[in-house]
N, C-alpha and C positions, 0 to 999 in steps of 0.2 A: 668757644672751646676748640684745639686744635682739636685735627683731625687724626687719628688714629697711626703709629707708624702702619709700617707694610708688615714687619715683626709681630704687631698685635693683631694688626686684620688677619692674619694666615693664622696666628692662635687661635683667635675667636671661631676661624670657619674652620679649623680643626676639632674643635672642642664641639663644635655645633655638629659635624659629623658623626662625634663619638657618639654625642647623646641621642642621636636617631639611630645610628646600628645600637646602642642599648634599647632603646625602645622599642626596636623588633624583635631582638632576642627575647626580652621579658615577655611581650606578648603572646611569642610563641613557646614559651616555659608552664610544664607543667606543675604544678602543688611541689614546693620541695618536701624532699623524703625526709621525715624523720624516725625515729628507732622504735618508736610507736607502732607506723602505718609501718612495719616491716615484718609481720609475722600475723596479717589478716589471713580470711578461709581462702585456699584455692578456688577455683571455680569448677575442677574437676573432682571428682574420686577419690580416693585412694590406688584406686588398683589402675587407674588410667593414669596417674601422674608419673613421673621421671623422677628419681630422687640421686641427687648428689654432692658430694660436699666442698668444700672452698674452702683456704686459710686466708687471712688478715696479716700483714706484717706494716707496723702504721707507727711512724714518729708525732704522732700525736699522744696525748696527753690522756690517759683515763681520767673520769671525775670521779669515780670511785675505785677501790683497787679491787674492785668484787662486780664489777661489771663490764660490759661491752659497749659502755657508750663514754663516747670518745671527745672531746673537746676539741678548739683550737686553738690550745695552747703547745707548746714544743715539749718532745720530752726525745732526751738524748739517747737515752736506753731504750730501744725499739719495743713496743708492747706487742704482744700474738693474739688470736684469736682465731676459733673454729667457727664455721657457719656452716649448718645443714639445709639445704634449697630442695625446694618442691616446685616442680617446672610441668603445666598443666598440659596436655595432648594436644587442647583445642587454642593453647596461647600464641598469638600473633605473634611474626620472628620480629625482633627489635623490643616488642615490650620487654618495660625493666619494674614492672609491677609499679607498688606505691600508692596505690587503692586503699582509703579506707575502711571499703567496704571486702568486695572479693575483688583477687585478682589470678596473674594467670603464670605469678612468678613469689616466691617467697620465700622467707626463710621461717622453717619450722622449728630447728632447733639451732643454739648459741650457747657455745663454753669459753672457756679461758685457758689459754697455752702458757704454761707456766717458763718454758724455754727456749731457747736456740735448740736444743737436743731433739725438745720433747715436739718443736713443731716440723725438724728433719723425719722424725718418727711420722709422724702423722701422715707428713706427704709421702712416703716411700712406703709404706706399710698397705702394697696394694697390689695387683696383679700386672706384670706386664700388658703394653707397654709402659716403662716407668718416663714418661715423660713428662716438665713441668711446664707450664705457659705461666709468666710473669706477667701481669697488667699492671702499668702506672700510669694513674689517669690524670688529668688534665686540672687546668685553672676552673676555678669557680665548682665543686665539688663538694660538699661535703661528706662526711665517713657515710651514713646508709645511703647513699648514692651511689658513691667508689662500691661499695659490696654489690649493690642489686645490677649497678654496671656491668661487673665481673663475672656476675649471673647471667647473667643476658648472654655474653660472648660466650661463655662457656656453652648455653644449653642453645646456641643456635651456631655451635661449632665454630664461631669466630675464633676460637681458641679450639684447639685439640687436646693442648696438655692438662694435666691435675690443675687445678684453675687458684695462684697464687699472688692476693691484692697488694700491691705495696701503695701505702696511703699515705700521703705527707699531710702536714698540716695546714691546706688551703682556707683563706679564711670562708670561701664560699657567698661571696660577694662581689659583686661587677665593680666595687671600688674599692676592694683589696687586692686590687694586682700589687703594684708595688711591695705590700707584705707577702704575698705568694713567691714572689721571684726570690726572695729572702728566705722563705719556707724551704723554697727548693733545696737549695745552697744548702741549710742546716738540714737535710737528709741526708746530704751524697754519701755520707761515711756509712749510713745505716743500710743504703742500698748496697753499694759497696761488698759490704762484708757478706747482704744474703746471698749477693750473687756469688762469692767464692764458697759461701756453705754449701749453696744447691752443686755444683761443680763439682767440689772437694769430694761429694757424698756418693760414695763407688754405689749405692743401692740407684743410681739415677742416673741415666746414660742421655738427657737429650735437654736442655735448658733455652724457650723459646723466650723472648721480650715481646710485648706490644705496649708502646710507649705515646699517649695520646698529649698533642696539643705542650701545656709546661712541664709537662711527666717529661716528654722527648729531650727538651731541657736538660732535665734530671739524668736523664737515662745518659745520655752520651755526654756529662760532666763524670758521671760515674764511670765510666768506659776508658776516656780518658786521666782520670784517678788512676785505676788497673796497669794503664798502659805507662804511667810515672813509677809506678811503686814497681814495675817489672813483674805484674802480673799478665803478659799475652797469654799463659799457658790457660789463664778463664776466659781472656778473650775470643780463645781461639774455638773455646767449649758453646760460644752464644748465636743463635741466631735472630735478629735482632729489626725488628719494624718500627719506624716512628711514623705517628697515622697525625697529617696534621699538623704535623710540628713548629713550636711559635720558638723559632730559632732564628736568629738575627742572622743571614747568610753569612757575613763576613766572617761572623763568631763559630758557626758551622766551621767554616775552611780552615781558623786557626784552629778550632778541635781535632778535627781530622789528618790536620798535617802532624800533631803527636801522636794520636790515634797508631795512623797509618791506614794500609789497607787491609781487612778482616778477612778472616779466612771465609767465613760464608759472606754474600754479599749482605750491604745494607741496605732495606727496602727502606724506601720514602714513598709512603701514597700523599700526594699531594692533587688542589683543587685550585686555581685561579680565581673563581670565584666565591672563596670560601670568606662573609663575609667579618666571622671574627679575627682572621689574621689579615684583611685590610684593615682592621680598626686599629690592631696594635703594631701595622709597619707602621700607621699617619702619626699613631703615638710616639712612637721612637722613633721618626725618619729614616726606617732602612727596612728593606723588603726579608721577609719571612720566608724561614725556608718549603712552609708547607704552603705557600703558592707560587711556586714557581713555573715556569711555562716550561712540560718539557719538549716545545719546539723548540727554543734558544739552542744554537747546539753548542755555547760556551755554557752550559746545564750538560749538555750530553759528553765535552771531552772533559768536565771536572769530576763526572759522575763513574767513567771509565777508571782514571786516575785513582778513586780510591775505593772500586769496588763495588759501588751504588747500583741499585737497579730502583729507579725512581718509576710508580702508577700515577698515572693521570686519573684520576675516580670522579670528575666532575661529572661523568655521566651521568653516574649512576645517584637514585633516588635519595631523597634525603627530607626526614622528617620533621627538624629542627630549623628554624627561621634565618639562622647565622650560618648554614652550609658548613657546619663546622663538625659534624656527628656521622659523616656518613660512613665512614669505617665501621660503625655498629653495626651495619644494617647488610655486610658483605655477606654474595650468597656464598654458598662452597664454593660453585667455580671461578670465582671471581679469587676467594682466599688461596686455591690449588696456585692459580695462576699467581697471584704473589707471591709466594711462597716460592715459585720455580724460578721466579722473575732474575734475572740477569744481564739486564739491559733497562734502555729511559721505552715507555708503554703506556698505551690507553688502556683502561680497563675496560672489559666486556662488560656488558649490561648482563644482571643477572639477579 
């Protein structure tokens, strides 16, 4: 039997890679969440828990038109939904519930938004400040995931704004990338348009993004969608983070040369060692923009050039086997200090 080109050997010990960074991921993966385990007992009170609410904005597919459980199948007409969260006193920051039994994060109550209007309504129908934080979370997700995620940020301040899910239709499996990066693409229009509603909507003065992992993807195909159609005046309205982002550098630089440079900077926290976007540069031979070094300082004069303020967050702790989560896990000082960020930086431990 010949022996092997060089072409197959470099497949094979590619392929042999993938399968042991999936095997550490899985290992370190908890029960996935389903819509079940998503409205078990707190562990606290009543009078000791936090209560606050969240919307849903998800190109995914209901399986019934009378529920909130969501398929992944595509649906072109963006579906809405309200979530009511109960966040316990005594709950660990980064827990994102999914117990069973008790847990220390949940959602107690779930409706159906029947519109664009009625979910502008929802979100603005609140007390100053009227601010929103947008999450678009990442590959391998599924819907009570993306929500209890959104939870998490929210009630450990990862986020500051009215706490607003945009969910696309990942298939939530380590062997549907390929469909995911396709998922992404048949969103952008649906992102798109929320982010000119929240904008558009004079009752709402302040429109944040946190864009995880293939959300980041999404987010800045969307951004520069805005910026073709001659929409700057929304761009000009976002402040805009991708935590992680499984962005092909090259494909980064052509975005951002239509982009342009943003009126507020754009944060990139990125990790070096983050071990899911090593698996998917080996996959597609070309380095990812959420591990980049920001010592390189052709990172730091590309970064100036369009306004970037890129974190180093390798520091800081991380609960997930792939180093791929730790943006969940941001304390406040850590978020203040992104948030100000205007420059290439390590992040403080915190």
């Amino acid at each position: 039997m010949p022996a092997p080109s060089i072409a197959t050997r470099i497949s094979i010990q590619v392929f042999g890679t993938a399968l042991l960074t999936i095997s550490m991921g899985l290992a370190a993966c908890a029960p996935r969440a389903e819509l079940s385990l998503m409205n078990p007992p707190v562990s606290a009170g009543p009078e000791e828990a936090e209560r606050f609410d969240m919307v849903a904005v998800t190109t995914r597919a209901r399986q019934t038109p009378t529920s909130n459980i969501f398929t992944t199948n595509r649906s072109f007409e963006p579906n809405h939904a309200l979530f009511e969260i109960v966040s316990s006193s005594d709950r660990e920051p980064g827990d994102m519930g999914g117990s069973e039994t008790v847990s220390g994060l949940a959602v107690e109550r779930q409706a159906i938004i029947t519109s664009r209007r009625a979910l502008l309504d929802q979100i603005a129908d609140r007390p100053v400040p009227r601010k929103v934080s947008v999450f678009v979370h990442g590959f391998n997700l599924n819907f009570p995931e993306a929500v209890m995620r959104t939870a998490q940020l929210s009630a450990d301040d990862v986020i500051d704004g009215y706490p607003v899910l945009f969910a696309w239709p990942s298939e939530a499996r380590l062997q549907g990338y390929l469909h995911d990066r396709d998922a992404v693409l048949v969103s952008r229009d649906a992102l798109v348009q929320l982010l000119i509603d929240l904008v558009e909507d004079r009752r709402l003065n302040e429109v944040d993004i946190l864009a995880h992992s293939m959300g980041a993807f999404l987010t800045v195909e969307a951004m520069r969608q805005l910026r073709l159609t001659g929409r700057g005046d929304v761009l000009d309205q976002l402040s805009v983070t991708l935590a992680g982002p499984d962005i092909d550098t090259d494909v980064f630089a052509a975005q951002m040369a239509v982009i342009g440079p943003m009126r507020r900077p754009v944060k990139i926290l990125v990790a070096p060692d983050d071990r899911a976007l090593m698996l998917s540069g080996r996959l597609s031979g070309d380095a990812r923009l959420g591990a980049l070094d920001v010592t390189d300082r052709r990172v730091r004069d590309n970064s100036a050039k369009y306004n970037i303020a890129i974190v180093d967050i390798s520091e800081l702790p991380t609960t997930d086997g792939l180093r791929h989560a730790r943006y969940s896990g941001l304390g406040r000082t850590t978020v203040t200090m992104v948030n100000s960020a205007n420059c290439v930086k390590q992040a403080p431990l915190s």
